[in-house]
C-alpha positions as CSV (number, residue, x, y, z in Angstrom):
1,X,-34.2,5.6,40.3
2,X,-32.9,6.4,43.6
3,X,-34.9,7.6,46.8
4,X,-34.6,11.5,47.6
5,X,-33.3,10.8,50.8
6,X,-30.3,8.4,48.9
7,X,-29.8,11.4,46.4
8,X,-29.6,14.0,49.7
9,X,-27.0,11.7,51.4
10,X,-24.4,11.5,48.1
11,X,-24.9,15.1,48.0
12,X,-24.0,15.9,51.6
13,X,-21.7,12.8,53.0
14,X,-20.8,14.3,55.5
15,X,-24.6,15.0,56.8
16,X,-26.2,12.6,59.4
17,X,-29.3,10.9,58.2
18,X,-31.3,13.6,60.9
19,X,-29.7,16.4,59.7
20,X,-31.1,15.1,56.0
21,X,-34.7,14.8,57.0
22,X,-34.7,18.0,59.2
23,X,-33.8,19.5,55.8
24,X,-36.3,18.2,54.4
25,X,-39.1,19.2,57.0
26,X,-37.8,22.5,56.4
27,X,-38.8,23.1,53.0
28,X,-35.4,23.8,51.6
29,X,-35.7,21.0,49.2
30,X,-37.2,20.9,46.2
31,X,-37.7,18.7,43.1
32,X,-38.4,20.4,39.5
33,X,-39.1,23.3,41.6
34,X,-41.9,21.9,44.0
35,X,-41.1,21.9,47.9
36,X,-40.8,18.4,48.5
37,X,-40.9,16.3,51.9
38,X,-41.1,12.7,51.4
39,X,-37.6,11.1,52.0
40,X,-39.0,8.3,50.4
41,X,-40.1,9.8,47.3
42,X,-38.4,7.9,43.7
43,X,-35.9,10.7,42.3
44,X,-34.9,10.0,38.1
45,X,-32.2,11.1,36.2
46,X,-34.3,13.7,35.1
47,X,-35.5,15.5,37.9
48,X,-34.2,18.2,39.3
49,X,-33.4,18.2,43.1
50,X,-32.4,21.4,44.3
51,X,-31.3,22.8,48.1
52,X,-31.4,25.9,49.3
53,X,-29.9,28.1,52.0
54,X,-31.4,27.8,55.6
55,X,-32.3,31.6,54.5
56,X,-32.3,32.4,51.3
57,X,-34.7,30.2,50.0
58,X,-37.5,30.6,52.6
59,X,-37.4,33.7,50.0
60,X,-38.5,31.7,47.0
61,X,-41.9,30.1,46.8
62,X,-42.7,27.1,45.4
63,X,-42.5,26.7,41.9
64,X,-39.0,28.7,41.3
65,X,-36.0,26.6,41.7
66,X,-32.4,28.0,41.9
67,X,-30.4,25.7,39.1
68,X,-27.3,27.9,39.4
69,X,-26.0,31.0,40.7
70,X,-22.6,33.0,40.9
71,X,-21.9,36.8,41.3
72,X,-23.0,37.5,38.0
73,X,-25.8,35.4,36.9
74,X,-28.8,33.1,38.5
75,X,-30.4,30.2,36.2
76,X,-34.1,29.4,37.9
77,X,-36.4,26.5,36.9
78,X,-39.9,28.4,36.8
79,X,-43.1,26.1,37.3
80,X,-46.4,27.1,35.0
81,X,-48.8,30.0,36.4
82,X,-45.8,32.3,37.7
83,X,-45.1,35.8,36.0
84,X,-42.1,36.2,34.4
85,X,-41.9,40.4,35.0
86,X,-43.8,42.5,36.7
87,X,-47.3,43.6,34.8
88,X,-49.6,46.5,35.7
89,X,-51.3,44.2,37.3
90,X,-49.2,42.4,38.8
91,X,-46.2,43.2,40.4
92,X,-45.7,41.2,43.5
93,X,-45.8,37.3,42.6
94,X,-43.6,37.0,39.7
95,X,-40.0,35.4,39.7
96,X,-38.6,39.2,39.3
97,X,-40.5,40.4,42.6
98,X,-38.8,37.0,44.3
99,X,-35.7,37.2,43.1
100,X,-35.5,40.5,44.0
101,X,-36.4,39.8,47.4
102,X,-34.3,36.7,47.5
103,X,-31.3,38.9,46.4
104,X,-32.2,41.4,49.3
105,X,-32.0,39.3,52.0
106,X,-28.1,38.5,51.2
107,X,-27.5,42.5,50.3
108,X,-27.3,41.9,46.8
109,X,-28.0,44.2,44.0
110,X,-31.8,43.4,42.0
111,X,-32.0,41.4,39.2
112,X,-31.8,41.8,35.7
113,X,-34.6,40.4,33.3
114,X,-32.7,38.9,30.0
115,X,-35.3,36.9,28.7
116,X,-38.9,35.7,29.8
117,X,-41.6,33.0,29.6
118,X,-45.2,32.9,29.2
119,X,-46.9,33.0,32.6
120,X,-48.4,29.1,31.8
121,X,-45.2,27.7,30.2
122,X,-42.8,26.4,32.6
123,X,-38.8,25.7,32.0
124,X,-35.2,27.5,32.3
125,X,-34.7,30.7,32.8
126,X,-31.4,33.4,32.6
127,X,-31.4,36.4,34.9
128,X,-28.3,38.8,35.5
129,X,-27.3,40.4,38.7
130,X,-25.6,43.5,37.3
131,X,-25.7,45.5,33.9
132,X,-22.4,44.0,32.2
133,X,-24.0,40.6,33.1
134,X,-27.0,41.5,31.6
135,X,-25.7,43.5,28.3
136,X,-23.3,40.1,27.6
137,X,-26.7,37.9,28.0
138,X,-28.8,40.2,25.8
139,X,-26.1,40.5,23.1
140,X,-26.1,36.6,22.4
141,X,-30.1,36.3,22.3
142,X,-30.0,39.2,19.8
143,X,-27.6,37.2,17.9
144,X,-29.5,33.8,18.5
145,X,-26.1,32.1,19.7
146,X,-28.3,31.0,22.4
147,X,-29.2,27.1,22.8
148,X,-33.0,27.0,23.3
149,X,-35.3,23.8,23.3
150,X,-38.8,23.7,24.0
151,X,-41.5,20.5,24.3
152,X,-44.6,21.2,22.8
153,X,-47.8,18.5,22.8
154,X,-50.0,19.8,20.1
155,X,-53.6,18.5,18.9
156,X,-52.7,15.8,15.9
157,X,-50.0,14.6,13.9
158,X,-47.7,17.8,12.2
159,X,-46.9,17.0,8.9
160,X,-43.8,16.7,8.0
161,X,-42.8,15.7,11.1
162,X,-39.9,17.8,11.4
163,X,-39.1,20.6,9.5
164,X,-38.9,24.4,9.9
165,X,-41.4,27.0,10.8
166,X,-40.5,30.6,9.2
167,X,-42.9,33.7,8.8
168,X,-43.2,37.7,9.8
169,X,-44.4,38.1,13.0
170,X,-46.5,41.4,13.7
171,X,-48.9,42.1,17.3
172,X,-52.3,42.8,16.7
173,X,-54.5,45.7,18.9
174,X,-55.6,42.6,20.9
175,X,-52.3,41.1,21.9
176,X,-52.2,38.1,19.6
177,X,-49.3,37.9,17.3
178,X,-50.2,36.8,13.4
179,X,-47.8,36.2,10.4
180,X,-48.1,38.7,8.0
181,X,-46.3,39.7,4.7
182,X,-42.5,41.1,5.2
183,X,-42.8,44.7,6.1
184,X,-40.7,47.1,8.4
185,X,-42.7,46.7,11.4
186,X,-42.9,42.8,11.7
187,X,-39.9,40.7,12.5
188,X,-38.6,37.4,11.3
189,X,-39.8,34.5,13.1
190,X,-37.8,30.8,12.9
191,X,-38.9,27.9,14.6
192,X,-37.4,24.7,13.7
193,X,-39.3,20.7,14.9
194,X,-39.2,17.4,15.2
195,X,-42.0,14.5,16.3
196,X,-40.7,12.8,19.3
197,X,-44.1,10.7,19.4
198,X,-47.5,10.8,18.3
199,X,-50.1,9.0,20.3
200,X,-54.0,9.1,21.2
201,X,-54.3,12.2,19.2
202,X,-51.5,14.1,20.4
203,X,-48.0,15.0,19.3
204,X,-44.6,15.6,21.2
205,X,-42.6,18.3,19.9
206,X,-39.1,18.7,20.2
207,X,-38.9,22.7,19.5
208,X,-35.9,24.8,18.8
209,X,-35.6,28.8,18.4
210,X,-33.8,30.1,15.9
211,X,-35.6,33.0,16.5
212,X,-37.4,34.3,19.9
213,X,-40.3,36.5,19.2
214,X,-43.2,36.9,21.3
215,X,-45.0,33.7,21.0
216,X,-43.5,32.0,18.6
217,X,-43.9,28.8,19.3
218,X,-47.5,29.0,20.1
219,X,-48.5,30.9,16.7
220,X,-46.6,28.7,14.4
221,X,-47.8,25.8,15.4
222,X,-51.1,27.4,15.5
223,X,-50.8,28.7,12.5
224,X,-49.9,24.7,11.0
225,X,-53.2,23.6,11.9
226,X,-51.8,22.2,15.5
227,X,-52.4,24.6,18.5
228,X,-50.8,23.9,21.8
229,X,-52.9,21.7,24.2
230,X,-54.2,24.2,26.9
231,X,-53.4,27.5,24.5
232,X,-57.5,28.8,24.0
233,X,-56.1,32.1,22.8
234,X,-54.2,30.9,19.6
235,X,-57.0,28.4,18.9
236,X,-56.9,25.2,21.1
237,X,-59.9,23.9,22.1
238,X,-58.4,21.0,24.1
239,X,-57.0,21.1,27.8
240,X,-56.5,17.5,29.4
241,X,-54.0,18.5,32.0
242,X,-55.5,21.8,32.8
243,X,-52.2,24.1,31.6
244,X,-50.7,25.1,28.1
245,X,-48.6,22.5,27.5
246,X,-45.2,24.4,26.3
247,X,-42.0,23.5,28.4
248,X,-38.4,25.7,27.8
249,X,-36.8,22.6,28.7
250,X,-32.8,23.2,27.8
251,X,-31.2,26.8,27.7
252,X,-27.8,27.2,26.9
253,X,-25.4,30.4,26.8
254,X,-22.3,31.8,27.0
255,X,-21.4,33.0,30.8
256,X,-21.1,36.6,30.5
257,X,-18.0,37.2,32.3
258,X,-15.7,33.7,32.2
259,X,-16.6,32.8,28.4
260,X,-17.6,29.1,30.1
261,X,-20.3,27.7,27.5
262,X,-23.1,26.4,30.1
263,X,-26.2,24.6,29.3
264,X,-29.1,23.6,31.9
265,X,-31.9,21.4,31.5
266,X,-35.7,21.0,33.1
267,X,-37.1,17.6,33.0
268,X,-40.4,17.3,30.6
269,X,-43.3,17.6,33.3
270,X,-44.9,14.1,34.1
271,X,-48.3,15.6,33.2
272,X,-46.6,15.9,29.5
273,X,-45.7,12.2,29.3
274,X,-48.9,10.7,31.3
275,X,-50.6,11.8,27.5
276,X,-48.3,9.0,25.8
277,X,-49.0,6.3,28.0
């Protein structure tokens, strides 16, 4: 544990204490994504601290933190309740409309969408800034040479608990995705878990995608007898910490353009582990 402040002034030696807290009061620091101002406030090796641009980040609300960025890709940490993509809708608060805005203000081209996450889950995110960016992204998600991990807390103990989680996915008139028998028009869903711990009637999940179909996670483990704390629509009937509680927690990939194998983590929301205690 360190203080923010501590964590600001290894970061920027070369900073005066003042210059530190004016950064601060100016909301260009954030911590898992959340504007943060209290100098004083106990930063872990799991938290994400993140500073942005005098400008550019006035551009990005709170909630969407920049983890990297080059000419050719941006890697966000998205908080839960934000839009992945524009809807009908909804067009205007979702991390495409700020990025896009964000992008703007420094004369850059808009942003590709590559992948996307459920407006309640929270976690890592991949978004290109041209089309060779985003065609090298797309190719290795089609070809599941993508690193992705999810946490899941699910109602009761999963048994086995760890194992794999395989069936056809197909979407119904009403949205909701089912497993069906194989046939043309579903697609093969994988979805492989283990038990991190099982406490006062709840489960951690570590979750990784072999597949990425529309709501995988949330209708396998539905589908096991386990729904997702928070996820009404696929059966929960549970909601102690008032969100579905899903977290993309680690995404790794290939960059594009260099070939450089990158991975970047979220930290598991406090809300997650306050279940466990």
């Amino acid at each position: 544990m360190a203080l923010l402040l501590e964590v600001l002034a290894d970061r920027f030696p070369e900073s005066s204490r003042t210059t530190l807290r004016q950064m601060l009061k100016n909301g260009r620091v954030r911590v898992n994504g959340e504007v943060e101002k209290d100098a004083k406030r106990d930063i872990g090796n799991d938290d994400v601290v993140d500073v942005g641009q005098k400008s550019a980040h006035r551009n990005l609300p709170a909630g969407i933190a920049v983890l990297f960025e080059d000419d050719h890709v941006i890697v966000i940490y998205k908080a839960n309740g934000i839009l992945t993509v524009a809807t009908e809708r909804e067009r205007d608060t979702t991390v495409q409309a700020y990025l896009n805005t964000y992008l703007k203000a420094r004369t850059e081209e808009r942003i590709h969408v590559v992948h996307r996450l459920d407006r309640e889950t929270s976690g890592v995110l991949v978004f290109a800034k041209h089309l060779a960016a985003r065609e090298g992204l797309k190719v290795q998600f089609a070809a599941h040479s993508t690193d992705r991990v999810y946490v899941a807390i699910i109602e009761g103990d999963l048994a086995p608990p760890a194992g794999t989680l395989r069936s056809h996915l197909l979407e119904r008139r009403d949205l909701r995705m089912v497993s069906v028998k194989p046939r043309p028009d579903a697609k093969l869903a994988i979805t492989h878990y283990q038990t991190v711990e099982a406490k006062n009637g709840y489960s951690m999940l570590d979750v990784t995608l072999e597949t990425g179909r529309k709501n995988q996670i949330r209708v396998h483990l539905s589908e096991a007898g386990h729904p997702i704390l928070g996820d009404s629509f696929y059966g929960s009937t549970v909601n102690p910490i008032n969100r579905l509680a899903l977290h993309a927690k680690l995404l790794g990939f290939t960059h594009p353009m260099t070939g450089e194998r990158l991975t970047f983590t979220a930290p598991i929301p406090t809300a997650f582990r306050e279940l466990f205690k």
